[in-house]
MARMIDO-630355 format. One line per field, with one value per residue (C-alpha): residue number from 1; x, y, z; residue in one letter. Coordinates in nm, 4 decimals. Layout:
N
lovo: [NUM ...]
xx: [X ...]
yy: [Y ...]
zz: [Z ...]
lumpa: [A ...]
//
This chain:
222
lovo: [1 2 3 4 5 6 7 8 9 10 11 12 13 14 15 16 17 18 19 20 21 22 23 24 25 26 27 28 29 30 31 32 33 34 35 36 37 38 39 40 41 42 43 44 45 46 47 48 49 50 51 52 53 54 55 56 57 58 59 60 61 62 63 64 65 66 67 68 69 70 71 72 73 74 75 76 77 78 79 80 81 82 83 84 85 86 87 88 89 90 91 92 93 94 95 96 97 98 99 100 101 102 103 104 105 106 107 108 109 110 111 112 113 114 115 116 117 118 119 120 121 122 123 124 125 126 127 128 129 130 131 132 133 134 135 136 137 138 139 140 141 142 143 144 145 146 147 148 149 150 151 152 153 154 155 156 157 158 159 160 161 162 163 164 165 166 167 168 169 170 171 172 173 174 175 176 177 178 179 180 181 182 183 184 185 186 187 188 189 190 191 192 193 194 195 196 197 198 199 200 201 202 203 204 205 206 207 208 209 210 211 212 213 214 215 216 217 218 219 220 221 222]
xx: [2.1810 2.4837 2.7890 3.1501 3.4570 3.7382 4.0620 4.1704 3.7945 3.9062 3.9356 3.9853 3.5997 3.5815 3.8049 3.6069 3.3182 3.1829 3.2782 3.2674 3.5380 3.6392 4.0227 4.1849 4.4266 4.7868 4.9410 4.8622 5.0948 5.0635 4.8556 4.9629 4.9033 4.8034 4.7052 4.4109 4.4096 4.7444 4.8247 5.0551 5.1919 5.3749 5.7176 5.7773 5.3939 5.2284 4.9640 4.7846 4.6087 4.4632 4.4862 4.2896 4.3990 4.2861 4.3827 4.6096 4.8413 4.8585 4.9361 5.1074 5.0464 5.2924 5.1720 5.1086 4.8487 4.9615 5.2887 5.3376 5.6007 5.6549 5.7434 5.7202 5.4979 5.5732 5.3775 5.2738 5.2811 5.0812 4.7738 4.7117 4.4352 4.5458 4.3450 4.4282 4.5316 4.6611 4.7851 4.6067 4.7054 4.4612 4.4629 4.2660 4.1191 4.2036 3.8656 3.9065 4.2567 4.2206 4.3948 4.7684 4.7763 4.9585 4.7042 4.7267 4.6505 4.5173 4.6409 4.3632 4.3817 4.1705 4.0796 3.9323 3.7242 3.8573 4.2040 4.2817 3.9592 4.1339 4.4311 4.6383 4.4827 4.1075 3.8870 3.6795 3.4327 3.5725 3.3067 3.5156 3.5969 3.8340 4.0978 4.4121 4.7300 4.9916 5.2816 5.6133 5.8692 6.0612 5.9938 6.0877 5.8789 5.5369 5.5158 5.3677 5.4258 5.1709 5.0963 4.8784 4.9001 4.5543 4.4365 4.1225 3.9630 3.7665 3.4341 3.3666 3.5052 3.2607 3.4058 3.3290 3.2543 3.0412 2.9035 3.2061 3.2502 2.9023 3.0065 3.2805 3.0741 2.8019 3.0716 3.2103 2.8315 2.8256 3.1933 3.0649 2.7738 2.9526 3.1567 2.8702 2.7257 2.9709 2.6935 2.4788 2.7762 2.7395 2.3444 2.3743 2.5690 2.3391 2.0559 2.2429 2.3388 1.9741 1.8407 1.5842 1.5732 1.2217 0.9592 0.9281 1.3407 1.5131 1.8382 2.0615 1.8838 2.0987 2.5061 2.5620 2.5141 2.6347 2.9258 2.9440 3.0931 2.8276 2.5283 2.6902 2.7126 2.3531 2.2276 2.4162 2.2411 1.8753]
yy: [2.3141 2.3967 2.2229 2.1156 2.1439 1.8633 2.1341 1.9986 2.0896 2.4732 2.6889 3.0120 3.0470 3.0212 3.3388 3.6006 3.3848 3.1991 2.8508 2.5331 2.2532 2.0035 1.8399 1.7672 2.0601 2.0041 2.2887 2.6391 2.9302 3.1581 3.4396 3.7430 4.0752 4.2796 4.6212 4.7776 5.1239 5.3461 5.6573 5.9216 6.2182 6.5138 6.5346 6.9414 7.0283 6.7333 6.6404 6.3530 6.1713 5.8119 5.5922 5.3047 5.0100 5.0070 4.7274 4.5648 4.8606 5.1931 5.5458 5.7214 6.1048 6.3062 6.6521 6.8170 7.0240 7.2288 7.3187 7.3210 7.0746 6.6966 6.3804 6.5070 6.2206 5.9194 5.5935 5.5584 5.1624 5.1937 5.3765 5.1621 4.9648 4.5335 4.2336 3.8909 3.6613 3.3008 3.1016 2.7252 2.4745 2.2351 1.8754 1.7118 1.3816 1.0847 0.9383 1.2255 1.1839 0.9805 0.6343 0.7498 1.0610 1.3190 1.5074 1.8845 2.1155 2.4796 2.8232 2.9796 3.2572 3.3085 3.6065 3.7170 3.4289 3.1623 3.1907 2.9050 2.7112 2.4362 2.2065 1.9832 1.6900 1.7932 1.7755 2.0225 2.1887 2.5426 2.7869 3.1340 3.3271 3.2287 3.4539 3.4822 3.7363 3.8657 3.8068 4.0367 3.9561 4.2180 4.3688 4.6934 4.6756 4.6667 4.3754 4.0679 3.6734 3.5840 3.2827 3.4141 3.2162 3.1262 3.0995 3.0988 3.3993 3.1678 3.2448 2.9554 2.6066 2.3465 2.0177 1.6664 1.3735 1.4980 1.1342 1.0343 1.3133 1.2413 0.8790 0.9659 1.1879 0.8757 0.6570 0.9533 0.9602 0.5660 0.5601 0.8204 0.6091 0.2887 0.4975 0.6378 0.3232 0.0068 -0.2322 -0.1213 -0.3260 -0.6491 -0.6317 -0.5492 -0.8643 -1.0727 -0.9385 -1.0731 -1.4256 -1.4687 -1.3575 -1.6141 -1.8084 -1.9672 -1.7461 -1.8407 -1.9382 -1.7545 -1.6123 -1.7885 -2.1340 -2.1615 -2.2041 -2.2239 -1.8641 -1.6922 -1.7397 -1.7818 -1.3862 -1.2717 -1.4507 -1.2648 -0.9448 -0.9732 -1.0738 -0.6979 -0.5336 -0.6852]
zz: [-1.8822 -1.6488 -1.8028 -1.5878 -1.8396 -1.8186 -1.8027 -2.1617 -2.3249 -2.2332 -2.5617 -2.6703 -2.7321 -2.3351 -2.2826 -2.0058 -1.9980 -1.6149 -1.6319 -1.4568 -1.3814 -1.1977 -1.0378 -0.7596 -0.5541 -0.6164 -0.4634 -0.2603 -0.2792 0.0613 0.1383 -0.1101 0.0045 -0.3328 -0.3218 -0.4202 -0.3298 -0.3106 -0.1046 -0.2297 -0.0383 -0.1758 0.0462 -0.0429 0.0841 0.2424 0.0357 0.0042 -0.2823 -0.3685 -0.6604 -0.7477 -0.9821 -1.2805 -1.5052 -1.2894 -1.2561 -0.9894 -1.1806 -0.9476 -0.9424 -1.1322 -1.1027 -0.7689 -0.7682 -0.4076 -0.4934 -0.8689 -0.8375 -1.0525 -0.9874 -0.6134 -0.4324 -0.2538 -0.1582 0.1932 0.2386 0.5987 0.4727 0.1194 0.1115 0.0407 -0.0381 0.0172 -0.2778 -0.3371 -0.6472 -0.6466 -0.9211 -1.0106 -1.1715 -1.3849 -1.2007 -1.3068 -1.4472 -1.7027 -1.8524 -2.1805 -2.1947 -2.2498 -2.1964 -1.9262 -1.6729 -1.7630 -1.4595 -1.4531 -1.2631 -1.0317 -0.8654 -0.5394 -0.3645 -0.0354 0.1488 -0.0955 0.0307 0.2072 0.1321 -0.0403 0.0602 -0.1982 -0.2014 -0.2391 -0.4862 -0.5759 -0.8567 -0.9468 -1.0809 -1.2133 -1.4534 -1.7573 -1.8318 -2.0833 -1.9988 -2.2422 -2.1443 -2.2369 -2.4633 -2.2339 -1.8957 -2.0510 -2.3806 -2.4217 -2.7216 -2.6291 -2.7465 -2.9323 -2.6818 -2.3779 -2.0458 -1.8914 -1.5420 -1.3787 -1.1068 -0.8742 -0.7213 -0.5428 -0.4311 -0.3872 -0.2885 -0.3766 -0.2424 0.0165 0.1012 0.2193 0.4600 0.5946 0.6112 0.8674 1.0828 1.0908 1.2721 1.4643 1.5997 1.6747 1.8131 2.0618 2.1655 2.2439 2.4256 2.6578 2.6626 2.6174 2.7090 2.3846 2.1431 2.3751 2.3625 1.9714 1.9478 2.0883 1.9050 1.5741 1.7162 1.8231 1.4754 1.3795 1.7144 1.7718 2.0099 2.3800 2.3888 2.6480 2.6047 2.8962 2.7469 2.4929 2.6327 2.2363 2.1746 2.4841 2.6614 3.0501 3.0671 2.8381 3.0613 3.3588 3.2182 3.1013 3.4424 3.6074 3.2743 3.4113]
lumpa: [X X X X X X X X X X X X X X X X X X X X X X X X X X X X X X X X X X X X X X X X X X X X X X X X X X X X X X X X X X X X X X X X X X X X X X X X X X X X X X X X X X X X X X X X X X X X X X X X X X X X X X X X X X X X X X X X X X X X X X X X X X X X X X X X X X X X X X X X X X X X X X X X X X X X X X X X X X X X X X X X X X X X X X X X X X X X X X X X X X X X X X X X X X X X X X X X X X X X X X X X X X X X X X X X X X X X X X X X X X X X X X]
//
């Protein structure tokens, strides 16, 4: 059975596994170019390599294999290869924060066609993958705190509340009907005023339910 997460039942035991939550957008960083592929080119004789990333990082060549030389190559910013990236923080909704308590969020990152798929504001059901970083104790060293910061790699937005978005187009449709045809609002009206009238009554018999404007209108209509 397929299970959604409230952002506080996320544990340790959920680390690199496909998971499922729910909460409401909060806030959307802007469109981050990050690269993906990297192209090198010796200045002394012109050649060219590629790189790939491979755990987050880009080696960059240090031998050249042309001219014998080191540390010789250069990146080439217009010929590497970039994806499109965007930090979302999410919110747990309210109908899921315990009595008391403060609403914890959640870092996503998005990638590709999820970029801008969300605004603050919306809420949405985040299927992805969960993820914990080291982080530094210093930019130059390679220990890590023993604390790892979480975030999520999203796959796919699905937002809620779908009813109420159909709702709106259903009186988007009517509002463009009376429009087309203001006489079909009038006729509706009298339709409910005359609910439960007796058979064989006509319409312009009774002054009670019609006004004189409404009788004259009906008589263009016929």
């Amino acid at each position: 059975m397929r299970k959604i997460y409230r952002i506080r039942e996320l544990d340790p035991n959920q680390i690199d596994q496909l998971v499922a939550l729910r909460g409401i957008v909060i806030r959307c960083s802007d469109v981050i170019p990050e690269m993906k592929e990297a192209a090198f080119c010796c200045f002394k004789c012109g050649r060219e390599e590629q790189r790939y990333i491979e755990r987050g990082r880009i080696q960059e060549p240090v031998y050249c294999e042309t001219c014998r030389n080191r540390n010789t190559f250069a990146i080439m910013h217009n010929q590497c290869v970039f994806s499109d990236k965007q930090h979302v923080k999410v919110q747990e909704t309210p109908e899921s924060v315990p009595e008391g308590e403060t609403p914890q969020t959640i870092h996503l990152c998005a990638y590709e066609d999820q970029v801008d798929a969300v605004r603050p504001g919306d809420r949405v059901e985040i299927t992805g993958i969960y993820k914990a970083m080291g982080i530094r104790v210093n930019q130059y060293k390679r220990t890590l705190k023993n604390v790892y910061r979480t975030y999520i790699d999203v796959m796919n937005y699905q937002k809620a509340e779908k009813s109420r978005f159909q709702l709106n187009d259903a009186q988007i449709e009517k509002k463009e009907d009376q429009e087309a045809n203001p006489d079909a609002e009038m006729l509706d009206k009298g339709q409910e005023r005359t609910h439960g009238r007796e058979e064989g009554q006509t319409l312009l018999e009774d002054a009670e339910v019609f006004t004189a404007e409404e009788k004259q209108k009906y008589h263009e209509i016929s």
